[in-house]
C-alpha positions as a Markdown table, in Angstrom:
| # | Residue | x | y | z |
|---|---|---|---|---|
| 1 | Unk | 3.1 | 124.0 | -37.6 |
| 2 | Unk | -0.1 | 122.5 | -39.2 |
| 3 | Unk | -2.9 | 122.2 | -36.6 |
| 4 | Unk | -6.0 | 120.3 | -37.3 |
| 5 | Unk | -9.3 | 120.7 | -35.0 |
| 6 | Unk | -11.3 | 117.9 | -34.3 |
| 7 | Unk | -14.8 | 118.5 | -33.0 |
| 8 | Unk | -17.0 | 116.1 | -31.4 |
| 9 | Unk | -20.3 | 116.5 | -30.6 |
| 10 | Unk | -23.3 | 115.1 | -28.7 |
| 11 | Unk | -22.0 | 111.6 | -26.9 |
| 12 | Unk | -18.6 | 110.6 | -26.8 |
| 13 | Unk | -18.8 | 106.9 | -25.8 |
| 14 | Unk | -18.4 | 103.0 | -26.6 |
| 15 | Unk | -21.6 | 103.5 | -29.5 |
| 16 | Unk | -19.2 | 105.9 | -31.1 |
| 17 | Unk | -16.1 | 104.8 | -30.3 |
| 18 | Unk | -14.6 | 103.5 | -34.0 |
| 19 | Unk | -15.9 | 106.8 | -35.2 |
| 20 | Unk | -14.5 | 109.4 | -32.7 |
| 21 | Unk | -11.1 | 107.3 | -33.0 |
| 22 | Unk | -10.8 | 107.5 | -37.1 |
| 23 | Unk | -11.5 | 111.4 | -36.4 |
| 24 | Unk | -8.5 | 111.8 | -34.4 |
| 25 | Unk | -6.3 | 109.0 | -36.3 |
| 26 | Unk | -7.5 | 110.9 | -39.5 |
| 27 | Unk | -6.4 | 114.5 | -37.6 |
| 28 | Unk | -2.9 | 112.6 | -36.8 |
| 29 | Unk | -2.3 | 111.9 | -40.2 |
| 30 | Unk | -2.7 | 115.4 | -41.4 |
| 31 | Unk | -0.9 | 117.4 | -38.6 |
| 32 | Unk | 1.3 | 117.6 | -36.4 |
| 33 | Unk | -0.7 | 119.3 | -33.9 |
| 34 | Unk | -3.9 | 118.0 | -32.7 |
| 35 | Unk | -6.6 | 119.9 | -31.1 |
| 36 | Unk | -9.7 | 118.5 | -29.9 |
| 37 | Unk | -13.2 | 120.7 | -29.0 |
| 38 | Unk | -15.3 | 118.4 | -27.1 |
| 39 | Unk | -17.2 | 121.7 | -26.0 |
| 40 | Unk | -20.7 | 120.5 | -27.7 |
| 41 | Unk | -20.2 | 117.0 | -26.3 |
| 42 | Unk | -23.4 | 116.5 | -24.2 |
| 43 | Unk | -22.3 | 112.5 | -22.7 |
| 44 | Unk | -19.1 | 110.9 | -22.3 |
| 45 | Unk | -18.1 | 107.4 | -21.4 |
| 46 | Unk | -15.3 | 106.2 | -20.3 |
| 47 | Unk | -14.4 | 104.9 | -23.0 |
| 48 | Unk | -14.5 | 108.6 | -24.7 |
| 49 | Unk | -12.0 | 109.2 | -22.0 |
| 50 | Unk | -10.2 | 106.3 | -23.2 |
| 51 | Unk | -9.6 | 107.5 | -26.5 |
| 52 | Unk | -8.4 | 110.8 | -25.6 |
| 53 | Unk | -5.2 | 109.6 | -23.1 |
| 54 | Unk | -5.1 | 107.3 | -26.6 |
| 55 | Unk | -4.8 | 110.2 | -28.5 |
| 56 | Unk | -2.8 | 111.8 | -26.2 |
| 57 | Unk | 0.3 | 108.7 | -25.9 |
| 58 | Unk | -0.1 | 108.8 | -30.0 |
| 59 | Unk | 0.5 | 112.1 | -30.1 |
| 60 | Unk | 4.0 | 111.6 | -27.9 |
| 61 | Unk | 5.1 | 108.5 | -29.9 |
| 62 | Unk | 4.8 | 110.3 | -33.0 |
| 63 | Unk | 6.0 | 113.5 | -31.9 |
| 64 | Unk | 3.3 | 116.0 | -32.1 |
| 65 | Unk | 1.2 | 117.6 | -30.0 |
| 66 | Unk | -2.2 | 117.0 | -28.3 |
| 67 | Unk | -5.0 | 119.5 | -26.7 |
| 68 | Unk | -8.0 | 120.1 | -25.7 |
| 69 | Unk | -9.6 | 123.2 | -26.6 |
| 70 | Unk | -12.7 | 125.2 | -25.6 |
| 71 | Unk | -14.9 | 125.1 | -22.6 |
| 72 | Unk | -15.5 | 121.8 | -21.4 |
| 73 | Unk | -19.2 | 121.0 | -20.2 |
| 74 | Unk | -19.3 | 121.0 | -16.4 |
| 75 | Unk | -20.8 | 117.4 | -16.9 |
| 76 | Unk | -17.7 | 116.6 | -18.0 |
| 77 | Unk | -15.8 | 117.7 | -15.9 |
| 78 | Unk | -17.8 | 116.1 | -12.7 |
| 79 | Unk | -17.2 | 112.4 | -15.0 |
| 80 | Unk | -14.0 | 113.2 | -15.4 |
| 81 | Unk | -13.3 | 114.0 | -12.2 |
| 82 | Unk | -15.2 | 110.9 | -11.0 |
| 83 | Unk | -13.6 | 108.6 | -12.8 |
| 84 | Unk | -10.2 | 109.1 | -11.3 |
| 85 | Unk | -8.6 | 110.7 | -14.5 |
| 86 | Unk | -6.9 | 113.9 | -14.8 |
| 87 | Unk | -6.8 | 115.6 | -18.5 |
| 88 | Unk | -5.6 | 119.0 | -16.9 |
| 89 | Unk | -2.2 | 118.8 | -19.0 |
| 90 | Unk | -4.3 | 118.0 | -22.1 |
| 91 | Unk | -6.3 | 121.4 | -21.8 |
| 92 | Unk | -5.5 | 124.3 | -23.8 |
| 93 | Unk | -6.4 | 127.2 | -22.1 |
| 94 | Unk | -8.0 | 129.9 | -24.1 |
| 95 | Unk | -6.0 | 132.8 | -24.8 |
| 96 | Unk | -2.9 | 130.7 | -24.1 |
| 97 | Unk | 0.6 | 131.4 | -26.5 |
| 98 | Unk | 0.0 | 128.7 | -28.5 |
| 99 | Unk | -3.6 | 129.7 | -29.0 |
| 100 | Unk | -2.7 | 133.2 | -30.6 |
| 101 | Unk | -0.2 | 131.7 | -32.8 |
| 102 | Unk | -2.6 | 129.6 | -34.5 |
């Protein structure tokens, strides 16, 4: 199984928006397993949030899978968590199965 990384970095948010959504349309078009590494992202919207439960109903229509991978900034995390959103199913833990097999 192909698996394509997409990194963002810096702010993930409604300036950025076309551009962080080409990434991950481009990553869909390549593989059939997306990962995203939003570990470097320093501010996130919610439209940032937005575009990953995008990504992640994409990847179910189409059939491939969708994750996020590395550490995720405790910023994030309190946003996240704030804005009423759970993205615990998205996370791919490190050292997971699927992780290894890479």
């Amino acid at each position: 199984m192909a698996v394509e990384t997409v990194k963002w970095h810096g702010t993930a948010g409604i300036e950025q928006a076309h551009m962080l959504r080409d990434e991950l349309l481009g990553a869909f078009e390549k593989s059939s397993e997306i990962r995203l590494d939003i570990s470097q992202v320093e501010d996130i919207d919610i439209t940032g949030i937005q575009i990953i439960v995008s990504a992640r109903r994409e990847a179910e229509k189409q059939g491939k899978e969708f994750y996020i991978k590395g550490k995720i900034p405790q910023a994030i995390k309190d946003f996240i968590s704030a804005s009423s959103v759970t993205l615990d199913e998205y996370i791919l833990e490190d050292g997971s199965p699927e992780e290894e097999n890479a």
